[in-house]
C-alpha positions as CSV (number, residue, x, y, z in Angstrom):
1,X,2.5,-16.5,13.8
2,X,2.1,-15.3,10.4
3,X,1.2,-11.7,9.2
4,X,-0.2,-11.5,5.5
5,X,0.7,-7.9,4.1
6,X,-1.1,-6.3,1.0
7,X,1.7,-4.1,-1.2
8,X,1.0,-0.1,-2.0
9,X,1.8,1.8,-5.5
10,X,4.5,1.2,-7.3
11,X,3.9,-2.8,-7.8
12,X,1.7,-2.1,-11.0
13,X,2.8,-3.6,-14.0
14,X,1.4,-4.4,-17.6
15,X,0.8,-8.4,-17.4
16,X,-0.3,-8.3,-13.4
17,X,-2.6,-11.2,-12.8
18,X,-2.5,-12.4,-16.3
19,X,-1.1,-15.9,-14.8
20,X,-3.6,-16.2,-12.0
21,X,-6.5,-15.5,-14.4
22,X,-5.7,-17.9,-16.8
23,X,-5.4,-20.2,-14.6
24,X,-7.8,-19.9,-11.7
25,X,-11.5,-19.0,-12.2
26,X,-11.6,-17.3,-8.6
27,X,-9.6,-14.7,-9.8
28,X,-11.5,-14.2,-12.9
29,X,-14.4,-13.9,-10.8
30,X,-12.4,-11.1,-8.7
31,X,-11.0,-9.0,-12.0
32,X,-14.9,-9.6,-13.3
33,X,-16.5,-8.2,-10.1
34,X,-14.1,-5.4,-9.7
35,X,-14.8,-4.7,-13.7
36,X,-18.3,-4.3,-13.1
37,X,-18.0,-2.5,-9.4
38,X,-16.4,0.6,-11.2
39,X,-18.0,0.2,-14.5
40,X,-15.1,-0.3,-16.9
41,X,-12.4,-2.3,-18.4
42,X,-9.8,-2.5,-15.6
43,X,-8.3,-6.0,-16.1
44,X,-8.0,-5.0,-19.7
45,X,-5.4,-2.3,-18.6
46,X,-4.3,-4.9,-16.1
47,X,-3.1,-7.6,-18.6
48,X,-2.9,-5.5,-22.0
49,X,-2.0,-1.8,-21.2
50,X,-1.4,0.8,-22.1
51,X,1.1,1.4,-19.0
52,X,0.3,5.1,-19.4
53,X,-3.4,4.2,-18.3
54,X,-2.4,1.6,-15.2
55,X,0.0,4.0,-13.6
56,X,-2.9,6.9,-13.1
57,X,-3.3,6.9,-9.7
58,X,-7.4,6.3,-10.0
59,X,-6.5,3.0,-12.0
60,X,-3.7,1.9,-10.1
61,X,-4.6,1.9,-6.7
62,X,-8.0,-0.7,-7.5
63,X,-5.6,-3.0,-9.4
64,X,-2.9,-3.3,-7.2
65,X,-5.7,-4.4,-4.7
66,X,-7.8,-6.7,-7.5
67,X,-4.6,-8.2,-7.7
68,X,-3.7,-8.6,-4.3
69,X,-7.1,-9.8,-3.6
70,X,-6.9,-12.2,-6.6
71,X,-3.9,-14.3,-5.1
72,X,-5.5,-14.0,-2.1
73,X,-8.8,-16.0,-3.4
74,X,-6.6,-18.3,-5.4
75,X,-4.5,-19.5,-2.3
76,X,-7.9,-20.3,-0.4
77,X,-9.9,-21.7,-3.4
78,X,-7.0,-23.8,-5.1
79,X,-4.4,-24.4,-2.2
80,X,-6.9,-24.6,1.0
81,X,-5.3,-21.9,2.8
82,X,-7.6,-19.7,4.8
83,X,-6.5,-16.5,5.9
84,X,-8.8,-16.1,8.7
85,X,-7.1,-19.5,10.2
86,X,-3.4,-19.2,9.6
87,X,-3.3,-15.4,10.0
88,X,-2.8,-13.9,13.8
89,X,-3.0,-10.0,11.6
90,X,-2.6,-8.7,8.2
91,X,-1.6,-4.9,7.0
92,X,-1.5,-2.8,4.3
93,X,1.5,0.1,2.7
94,X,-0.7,2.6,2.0
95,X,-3.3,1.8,-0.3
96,X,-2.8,-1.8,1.0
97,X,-4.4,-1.1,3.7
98,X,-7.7,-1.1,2.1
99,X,-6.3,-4.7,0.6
100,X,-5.8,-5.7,3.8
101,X,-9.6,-4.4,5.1
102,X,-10.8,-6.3,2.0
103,X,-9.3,-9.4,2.9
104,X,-10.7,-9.6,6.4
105,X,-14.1,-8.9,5.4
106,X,-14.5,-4.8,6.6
107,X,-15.5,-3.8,2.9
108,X,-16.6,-6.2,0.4
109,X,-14.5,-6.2,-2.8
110,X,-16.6,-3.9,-4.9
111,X,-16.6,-1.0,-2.1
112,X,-12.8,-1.4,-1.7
113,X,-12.7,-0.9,-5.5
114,X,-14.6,1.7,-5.8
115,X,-13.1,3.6,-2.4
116,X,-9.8,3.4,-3.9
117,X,-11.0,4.8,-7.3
118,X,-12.3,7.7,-5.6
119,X,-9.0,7.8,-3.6
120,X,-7.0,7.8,-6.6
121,X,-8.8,10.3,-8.3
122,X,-8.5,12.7,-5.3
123,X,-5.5,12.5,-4.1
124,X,-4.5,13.2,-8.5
125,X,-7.1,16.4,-8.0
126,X,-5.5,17.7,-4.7
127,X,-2.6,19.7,-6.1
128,X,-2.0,20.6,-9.4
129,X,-0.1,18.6,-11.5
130,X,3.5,20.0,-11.4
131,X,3.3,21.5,-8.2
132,X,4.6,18.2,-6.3
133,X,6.7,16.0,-6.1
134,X,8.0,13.2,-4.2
135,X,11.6,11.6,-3.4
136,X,13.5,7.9,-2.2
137,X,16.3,9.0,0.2
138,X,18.6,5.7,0.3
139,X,20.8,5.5,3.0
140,X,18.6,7.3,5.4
141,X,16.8,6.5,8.6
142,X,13.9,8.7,9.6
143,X,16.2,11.3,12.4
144,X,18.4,12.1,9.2
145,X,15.1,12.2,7.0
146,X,13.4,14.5,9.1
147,X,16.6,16.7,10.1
148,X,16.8,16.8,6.1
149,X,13.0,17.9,5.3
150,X,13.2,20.5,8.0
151,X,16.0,22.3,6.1
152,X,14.5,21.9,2.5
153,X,11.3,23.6,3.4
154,X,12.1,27.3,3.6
155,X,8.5,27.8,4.2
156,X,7.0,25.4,1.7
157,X,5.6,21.6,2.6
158,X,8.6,19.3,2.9
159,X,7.5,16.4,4.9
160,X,8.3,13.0,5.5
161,X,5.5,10.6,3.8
162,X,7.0,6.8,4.1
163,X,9.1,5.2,6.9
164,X,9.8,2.2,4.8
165,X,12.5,0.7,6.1
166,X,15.9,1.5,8.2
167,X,17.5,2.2,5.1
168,X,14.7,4.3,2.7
169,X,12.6,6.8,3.5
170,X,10.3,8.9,0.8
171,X,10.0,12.7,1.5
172,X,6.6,14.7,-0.3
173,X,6.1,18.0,-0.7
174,X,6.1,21.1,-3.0
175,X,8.1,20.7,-5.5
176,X,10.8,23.1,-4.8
177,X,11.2,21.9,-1.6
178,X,11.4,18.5,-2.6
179,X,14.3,19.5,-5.2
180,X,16.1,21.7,-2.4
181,X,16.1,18.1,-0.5
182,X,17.1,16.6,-3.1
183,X,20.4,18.7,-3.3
184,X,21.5,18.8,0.4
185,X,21.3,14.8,1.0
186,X,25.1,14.8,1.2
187,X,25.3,17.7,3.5
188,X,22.7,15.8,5.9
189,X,24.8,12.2,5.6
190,X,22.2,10.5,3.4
191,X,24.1,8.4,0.4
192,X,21.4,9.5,-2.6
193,X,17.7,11.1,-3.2
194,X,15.6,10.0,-6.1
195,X,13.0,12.0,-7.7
196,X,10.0,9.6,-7.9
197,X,7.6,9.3,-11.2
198,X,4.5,10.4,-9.2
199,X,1.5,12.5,-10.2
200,X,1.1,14.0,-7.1
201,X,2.5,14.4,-3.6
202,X,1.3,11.4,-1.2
203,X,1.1,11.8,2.8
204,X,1.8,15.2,3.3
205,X,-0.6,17.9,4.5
206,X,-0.8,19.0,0.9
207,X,-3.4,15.9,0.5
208,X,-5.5,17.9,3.0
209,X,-8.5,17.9,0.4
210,X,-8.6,14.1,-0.9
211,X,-8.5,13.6,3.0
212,X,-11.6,16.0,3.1
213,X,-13.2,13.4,0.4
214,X,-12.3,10.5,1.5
215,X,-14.1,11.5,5.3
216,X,-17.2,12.0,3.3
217,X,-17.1,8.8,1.3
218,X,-15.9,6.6,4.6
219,X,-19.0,7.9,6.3
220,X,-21.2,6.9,3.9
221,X,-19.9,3.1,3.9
222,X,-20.5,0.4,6.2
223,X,-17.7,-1.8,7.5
224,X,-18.2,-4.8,9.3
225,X,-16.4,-6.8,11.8
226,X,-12.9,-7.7,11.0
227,X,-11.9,-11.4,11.2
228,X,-8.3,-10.8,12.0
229,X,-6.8,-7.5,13.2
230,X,-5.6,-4.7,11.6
231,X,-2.1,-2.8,11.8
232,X,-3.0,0.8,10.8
233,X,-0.1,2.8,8.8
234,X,-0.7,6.2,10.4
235,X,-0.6,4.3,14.3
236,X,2.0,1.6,13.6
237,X,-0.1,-0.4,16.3
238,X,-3.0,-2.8,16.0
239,X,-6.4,-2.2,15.2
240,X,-9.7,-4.0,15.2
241,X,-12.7,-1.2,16.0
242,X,-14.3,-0.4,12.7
243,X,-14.9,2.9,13.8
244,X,-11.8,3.3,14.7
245,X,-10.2,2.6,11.7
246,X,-12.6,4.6,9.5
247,X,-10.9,7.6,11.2
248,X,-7.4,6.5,10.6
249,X,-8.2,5.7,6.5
250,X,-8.8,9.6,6.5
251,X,-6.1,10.2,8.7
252,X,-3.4,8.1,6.2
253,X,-4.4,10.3,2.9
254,X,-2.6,13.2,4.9
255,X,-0.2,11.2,7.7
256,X,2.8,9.2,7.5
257,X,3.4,5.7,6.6
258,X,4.5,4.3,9.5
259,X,5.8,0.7,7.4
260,X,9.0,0.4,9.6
261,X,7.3,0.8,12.9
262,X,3.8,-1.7,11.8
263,X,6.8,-4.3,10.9
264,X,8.4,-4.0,14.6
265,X,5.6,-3.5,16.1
266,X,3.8,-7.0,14.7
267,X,6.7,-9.1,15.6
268,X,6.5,-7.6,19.3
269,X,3.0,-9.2,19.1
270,X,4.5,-12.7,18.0
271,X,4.3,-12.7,14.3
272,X,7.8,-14.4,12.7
273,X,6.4,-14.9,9.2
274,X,5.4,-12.6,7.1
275,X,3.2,-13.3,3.4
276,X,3.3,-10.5,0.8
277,X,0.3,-11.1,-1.3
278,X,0.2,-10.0,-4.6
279,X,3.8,-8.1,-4.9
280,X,7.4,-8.6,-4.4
281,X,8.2,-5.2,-2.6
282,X,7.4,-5.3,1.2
283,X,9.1,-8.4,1.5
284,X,12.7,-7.3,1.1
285,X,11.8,-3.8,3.0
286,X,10.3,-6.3,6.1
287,X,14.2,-8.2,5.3
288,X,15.6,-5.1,6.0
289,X,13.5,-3.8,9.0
290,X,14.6,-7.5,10.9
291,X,16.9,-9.9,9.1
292,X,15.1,-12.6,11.3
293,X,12.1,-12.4,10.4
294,X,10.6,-14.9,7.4
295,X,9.3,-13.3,4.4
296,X,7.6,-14.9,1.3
297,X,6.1,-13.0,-1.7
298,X,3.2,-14.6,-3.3
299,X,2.9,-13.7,-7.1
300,X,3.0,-16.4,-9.2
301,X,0.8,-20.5,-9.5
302,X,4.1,-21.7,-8.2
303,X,4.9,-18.9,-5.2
304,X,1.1,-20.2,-4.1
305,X,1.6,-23.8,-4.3
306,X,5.1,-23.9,-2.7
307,X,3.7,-21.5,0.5
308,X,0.6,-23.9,0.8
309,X,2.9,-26.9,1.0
310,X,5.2,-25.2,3.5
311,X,2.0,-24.4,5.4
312,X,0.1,-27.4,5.4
């Protein structure tokens, strides 16, 4: 059974897509749609730059999932393999799940664009910039990362925002905390903590008002039925109620990324493949999580037409 899993932020880069789009008109038709769906130039910024404009949160978020969605069409259109019949589920890391809504019809590409424009810019407009921050703790699994958050908070938001994988977890916060954290790792048995380069502080209760905005925006827009289910972040279990899953979307902004768990919990249901779409970052986390799992990440014409042979 395979899973196909949509990748979060931190897979931007200056040139994404560039190889597809040259080479496939379905995913110039997805860059062109998305273009048009939130009225500017994003696979400009996409293929050219500058990187100081794709790393804003508000511009990152809809490219990762252009891009995503891009390899996505391609491997359909060009290679003849459907999602909808060699998928048994698909999920998302964070904004991926969104992606991953996308790809089994919920929204329609130009309301997942503009969704995660607005959640971009809300989550940036939640705290003030400099008041946040956000750290990697290598070597840590989530009892030390926890035990370690508890201790750094001294009263200030110290929390833990990603589970993603037995061997990294991400803390978020207020910034002070977040440095206090920072400084006790060895004291709490965890090997290092990173400082990430974030604008703002992701899943934590400090997101409380882009969670506010993104409950007004997800009432306003329909989703339909999904054609495969869904493995929510904030449950770690599987979904496939629309209304349902409108709930959890505001309940991610805020909750944890429960990455580790989804990955467990979708090979208790059977799944021994797993296809990273669009990114090469979830595949060596799922490597980690279970060594026996398979993993492939599709980027590139030749990571498409080497999966589609292997498939057919």
């Amino acid at each position: 059974m395979i899973a196909f899993v949509f990748p979060g932020q931190g897979s931007q880069k200056v040139g994404m897509g560039a190889e597809l789009a040259a080479s496939s008109p379905a995913a110039r038709a997805v860059f062109e749609e998305v273009d048009d769906a939130l009225g500017m130039k994003l696979s400009t910024i996409m293929l050219d730059g500058p990187e100081d404009q794709l790393i804003l949160t508000e511009n990152a978020q809809p490219a990762i999932m252009a891009n995503a969605i891009a390899t996505l069409r391609v491997l359909e259109s060009e290679f003849g393999v459907k999602l909808a019949d060699k998928g048994a589920c698909v999920a998302g890391h964070s904004l991926g799940e969104y992606t991953a809504l996308c790809a089994v019809g919920a929204f329609d590409l130009a309301t997942t664009a503009r969704l995660l424009k607005l959640r971009g810019s809300a989550m940036q407009a939640a705290v003030p910039v400099g008041e946040g921050a956000m750290a990697a703790l290598l070597g840590a699994d989530i009892e030390k990362a926890s035990a370690l958050a508890a201790a750094a908070a001294e009263g200030e938001v110290c929390e833990v925002a990603n589970d993603n994988d037995p061997t990294q977890v991400v803390i978020s916060g207020h910034k002070g905390a977040i440095e206090r954290a920072v400084a006790l790792v060895k004291d709490h048995g965890i090997k290092r903590g990173v400082l990430l380069p974030v604008s703002a502080p992701f899943h934590c209760s400090l997101m409380q008002p882009a969670a506010d905005r993104m409950k007004e925006a997800l009432a306003d827009t329909e989703m339909h039925e999904f054609a495969l289910p869904v493995f929510a972040n904030v449950v770690a279990g599987q979904i496939s109620d629309p209304e349902q899953e409108r709930k959890l979307l505001v309940e991610q902004v805020t909750g944890r990324v429960r990455w580790r768990e989804s990955v467990l919990a979708m090979r208790e249901h059977g799944v021994d493949q797993f296809v990273e779409l669009g990114g090469k970052v979830l595949g060596p986390m799922i490597g980690r999580i279970d060594k026996e799992a398979a993993t492939h990440s599709l980027v590139t014409m030749e990571d498409l037409e080497n999966f589609a042979k292997e498939s057919a």
